[in-house]
N, C-alpha and C positions, 0 to 999 in steps of 0.2 A: 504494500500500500504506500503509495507515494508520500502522503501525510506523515508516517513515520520515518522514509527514507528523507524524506526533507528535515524534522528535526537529526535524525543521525549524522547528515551533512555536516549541521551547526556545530553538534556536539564535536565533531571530531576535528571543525577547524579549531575550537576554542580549546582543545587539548596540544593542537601543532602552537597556535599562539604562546599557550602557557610554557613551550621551552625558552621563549626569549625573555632575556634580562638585560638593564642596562650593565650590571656588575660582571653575570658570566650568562653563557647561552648555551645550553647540556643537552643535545640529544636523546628522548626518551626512546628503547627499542621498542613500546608499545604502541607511538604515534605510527599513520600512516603516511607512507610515500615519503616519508623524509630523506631516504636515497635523492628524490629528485629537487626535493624544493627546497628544505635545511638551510644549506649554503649557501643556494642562491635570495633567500629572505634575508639572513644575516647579513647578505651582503647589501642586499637593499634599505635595507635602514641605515647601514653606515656610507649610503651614498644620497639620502635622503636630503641631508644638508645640503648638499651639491645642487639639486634640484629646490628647493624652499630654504633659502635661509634661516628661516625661523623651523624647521623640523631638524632638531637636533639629535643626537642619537635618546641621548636619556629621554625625551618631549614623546618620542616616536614609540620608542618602549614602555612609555609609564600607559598612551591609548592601547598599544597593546596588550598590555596584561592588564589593563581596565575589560577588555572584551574577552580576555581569556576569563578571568573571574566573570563576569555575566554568561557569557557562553555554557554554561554546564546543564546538566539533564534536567536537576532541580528548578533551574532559574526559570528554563524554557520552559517547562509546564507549569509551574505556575502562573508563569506571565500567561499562558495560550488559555489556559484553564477557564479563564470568562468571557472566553469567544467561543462562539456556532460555524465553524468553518462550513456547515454541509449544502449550506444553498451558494456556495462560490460558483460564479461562472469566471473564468481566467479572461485577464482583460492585458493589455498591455498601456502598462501605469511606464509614464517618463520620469524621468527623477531630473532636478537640476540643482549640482550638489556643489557647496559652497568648500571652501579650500583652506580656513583660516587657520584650523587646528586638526593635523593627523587622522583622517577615518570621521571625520565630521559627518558624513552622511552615511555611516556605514549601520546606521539602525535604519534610515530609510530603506534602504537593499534589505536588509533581514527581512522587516516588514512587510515587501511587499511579496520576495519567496516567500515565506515562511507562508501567506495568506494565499499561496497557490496562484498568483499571478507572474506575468512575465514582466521582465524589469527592463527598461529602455534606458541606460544612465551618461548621462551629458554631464564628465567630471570637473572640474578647475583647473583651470590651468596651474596653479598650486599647488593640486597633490592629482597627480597622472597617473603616479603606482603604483602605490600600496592599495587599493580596491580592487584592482586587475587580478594583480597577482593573488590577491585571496581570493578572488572569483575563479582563476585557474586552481587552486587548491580544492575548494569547493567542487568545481566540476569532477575533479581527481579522485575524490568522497564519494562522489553522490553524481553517476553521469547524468539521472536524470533535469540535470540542470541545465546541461549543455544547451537546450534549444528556447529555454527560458532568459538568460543572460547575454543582454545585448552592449555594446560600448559604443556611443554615436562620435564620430569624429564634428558632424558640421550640425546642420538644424535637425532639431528634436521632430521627426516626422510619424504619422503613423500610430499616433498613442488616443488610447480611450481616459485617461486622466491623470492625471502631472501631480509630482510635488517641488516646488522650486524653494529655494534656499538663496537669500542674496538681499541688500542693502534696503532701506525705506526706498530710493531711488530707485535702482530694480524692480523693486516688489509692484511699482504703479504699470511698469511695462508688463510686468509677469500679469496681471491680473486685468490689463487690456487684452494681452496677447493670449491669452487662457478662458479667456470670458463666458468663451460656449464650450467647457469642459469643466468634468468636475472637477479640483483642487485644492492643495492645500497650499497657500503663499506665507512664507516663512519671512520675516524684517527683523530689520535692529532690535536685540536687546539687550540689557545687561543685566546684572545682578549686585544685591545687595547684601549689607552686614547693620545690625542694629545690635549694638552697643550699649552697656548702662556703665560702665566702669569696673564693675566687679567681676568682670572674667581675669582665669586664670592665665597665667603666664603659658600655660601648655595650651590654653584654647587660641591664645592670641597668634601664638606661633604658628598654631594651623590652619586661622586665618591665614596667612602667610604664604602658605599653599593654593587657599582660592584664589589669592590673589595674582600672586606670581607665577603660578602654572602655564603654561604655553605662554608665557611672555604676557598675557595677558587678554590674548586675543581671542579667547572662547566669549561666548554669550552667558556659558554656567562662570565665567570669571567674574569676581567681586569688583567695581568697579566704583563704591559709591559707599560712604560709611552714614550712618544717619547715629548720633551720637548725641546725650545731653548736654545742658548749658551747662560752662563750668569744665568740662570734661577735659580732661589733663592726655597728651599724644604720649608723655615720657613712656609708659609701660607698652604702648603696642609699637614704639620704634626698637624699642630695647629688644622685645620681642621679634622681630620679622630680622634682625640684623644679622641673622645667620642665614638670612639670603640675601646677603651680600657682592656672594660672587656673581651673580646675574649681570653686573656691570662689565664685566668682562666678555660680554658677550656683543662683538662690533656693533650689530643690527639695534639692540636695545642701549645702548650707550649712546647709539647715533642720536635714536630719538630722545633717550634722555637729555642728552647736550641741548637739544633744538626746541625740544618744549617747555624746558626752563630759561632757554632765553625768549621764547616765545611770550611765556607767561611774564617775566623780569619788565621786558620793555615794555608792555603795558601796565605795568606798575602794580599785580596783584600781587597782594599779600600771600604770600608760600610756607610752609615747613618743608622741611629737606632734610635728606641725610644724605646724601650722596649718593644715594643711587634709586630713591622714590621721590618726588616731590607730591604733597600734600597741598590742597587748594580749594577755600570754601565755593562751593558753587551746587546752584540746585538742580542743573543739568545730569541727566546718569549716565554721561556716557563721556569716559574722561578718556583721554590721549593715553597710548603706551607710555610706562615709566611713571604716570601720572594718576593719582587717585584724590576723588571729590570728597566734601564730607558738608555737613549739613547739619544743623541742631536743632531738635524736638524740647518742646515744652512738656507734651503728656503722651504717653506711650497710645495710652487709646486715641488720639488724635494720629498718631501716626501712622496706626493703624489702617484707618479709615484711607489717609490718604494714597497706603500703598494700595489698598484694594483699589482706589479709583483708578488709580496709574499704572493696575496691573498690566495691562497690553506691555507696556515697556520694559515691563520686570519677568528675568527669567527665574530667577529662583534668590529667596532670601534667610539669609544665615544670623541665628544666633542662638542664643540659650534661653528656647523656652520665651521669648519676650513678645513674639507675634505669631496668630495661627500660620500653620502648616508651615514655617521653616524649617532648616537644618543645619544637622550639625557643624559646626567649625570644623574644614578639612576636608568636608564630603564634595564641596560642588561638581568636581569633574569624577566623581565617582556614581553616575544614577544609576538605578537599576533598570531592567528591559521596560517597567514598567513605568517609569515615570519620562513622560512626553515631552518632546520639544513644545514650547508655546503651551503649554497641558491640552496638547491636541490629541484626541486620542488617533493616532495613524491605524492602526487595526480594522478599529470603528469605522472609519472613511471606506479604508480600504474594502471594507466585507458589507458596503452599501451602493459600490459603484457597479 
């Protein structure tokens, strides 16, 4: 039954995935077809930079063993568990997949196999190979893929419903250009961290991680602190300064250099450390190198206000201080089940 040969697929990339590390990469003899692909993965993430600047080997291995941990038998059924696969007719769904952070769209691709549809995928010029090359792995698994996985080089033609991924700008073209199809159009957002002062020194560091993870260019990155009056920075600079060597890194130095003189000559008021600058402003969506912050009077007021502005917010972090947040440390770790935009893709998917 294909239904099961299609999870088996999953499962068994997510087992090839979990031999890579950034520290060491160990060949398991129970993985399949690693004779073919093994070497030539390893090799491909250590040429990944070469191709994206910002896909570093460590950035490229931490989405990788994020999907090798979601990838396992468990994850899969439970996620699939509150969906009716049995009335699918197979449609051919386009994907248009955004390039900013490693495997960015590679839940869309699950999604729409996994939902028994054929997949049309229109990549970024940003990340070209690492989807390929798991889609060759995958076929290797599980041949019944083969006729299901398509890679378009030029215009997305020939599709019964699209999911695109790309800017607010973008998104007005995507959703002209899409108008008489069904869709899901994915825009800017960012995410947040609300603060009272009393976090620990271990929460704040892992803030640290939302923050400075892929440089900062994911939509699950913290981009925007919302903090009370009064609220003193000494403990969460103290804190994140053991991601300091991020600075060493030419791409994010650049823009560091360039948006604190950006910010300098217009005369705002900054905190800095040397390698983040800090800048009140009620915009959510701060420059690389650069984080916003904002001050709340009453928390249920704040509240209120993320819920209104939820479209722009992809997910908000702290302890316990607003519904449905999370943890410090979690953001680029979600599970199969928690949605881009909280859209649910399945749902779409198994109504088109």
């Amino acid at each position: 039954m294909f239904e099961n040969d299609k999870k088996r697929g999953f499962i068994a990339l997510g087992k090839f995935l979990s031999q890579f590390s950034q520290k060491e990469s160990i060949q398991s003899p129970s993985v399949l077809h690693n004779d073919l692909f093994f070497a030539d993965f390893e090799n491909l993430i250590q040429l990944s930079q070469s191709h994206n600047g910002w896909y570093t080997p460590e950035n490229v291995c931490f989405s990788i063993q994020s999907w090798a941990t979601a990838l396992t038998e468990d994850n899969i059924n439970a996620w699939l568990s509150r969906y009716n696969f049995n009335e699918i007719r197979p449609k051919n769904v386009g994907l248009i997949l955004a390039g900013n952070i490693p495997l960015v769209g590679f839940h869309d691709f699950l999604s729409v196999l996994i939902s028994g549809h054929k997949v049309l995928i229109k990549t970024s010029s940003n990340d070209q190979f690492l989807l390929p090359f798991l889609a060759k792995y995958l076929i290797a698994v599980a041949p019944e893929f083969a006729n299901k996985i398509t890679f378009v080089e030029g215009k997305l033609e020939n599709f019964d419903a699209v999911i695109a991924t790309g800017s607010n700008n973008t998104a007005r073209y995507f959703d002209y250009y899409f108008k008489d199809k069904p869709s899901i159009i994915r825009k800017n957002r960012n995410s947040v961290a609300v603060l009272n002062g009393d976090e620990t020194k271990e929460q704040l560091v892992a803030l640290g991680e939302d923050i400075f993870r892929y440089f900062g260019l994911g939509c699950r990155n913290v981009s925007k602190l919302f903090v009370p009056k009064g609220y003193s920075f000494n403990a969460f600079f103290e804190a994140i300064f053991e991601y300091q060597d991020i600075i060493h890194y030419e791409k994010y130095a650049n823009n560091y250099d360039y948006n604190k003189a950006v910010f300098l000559m217009s005369n705002f008021k900054l905190l800095d450390n040397g390698f983040l600058t800090i800048k009140e402003d009620n915009s959510y969506a701060s420059p690389i190198s650069s984080i916003f912050y904002e001050y709340y009077d009453a928390i249920e007021d704040l509240q209120i206000r993320l819920q209104s502005e939820n479209e722009q917010i992809q997910c908000i972090v702290s302890d316990n201080l607003v519904k449905n947040s999370i943890d410090f440390g979690q953001t680029q770790k979600p599970n199969l089940w928690d949605y881009a935009d909280n859209v649910d893709t399945l749902s779409f998917l198994l109504t088109i």
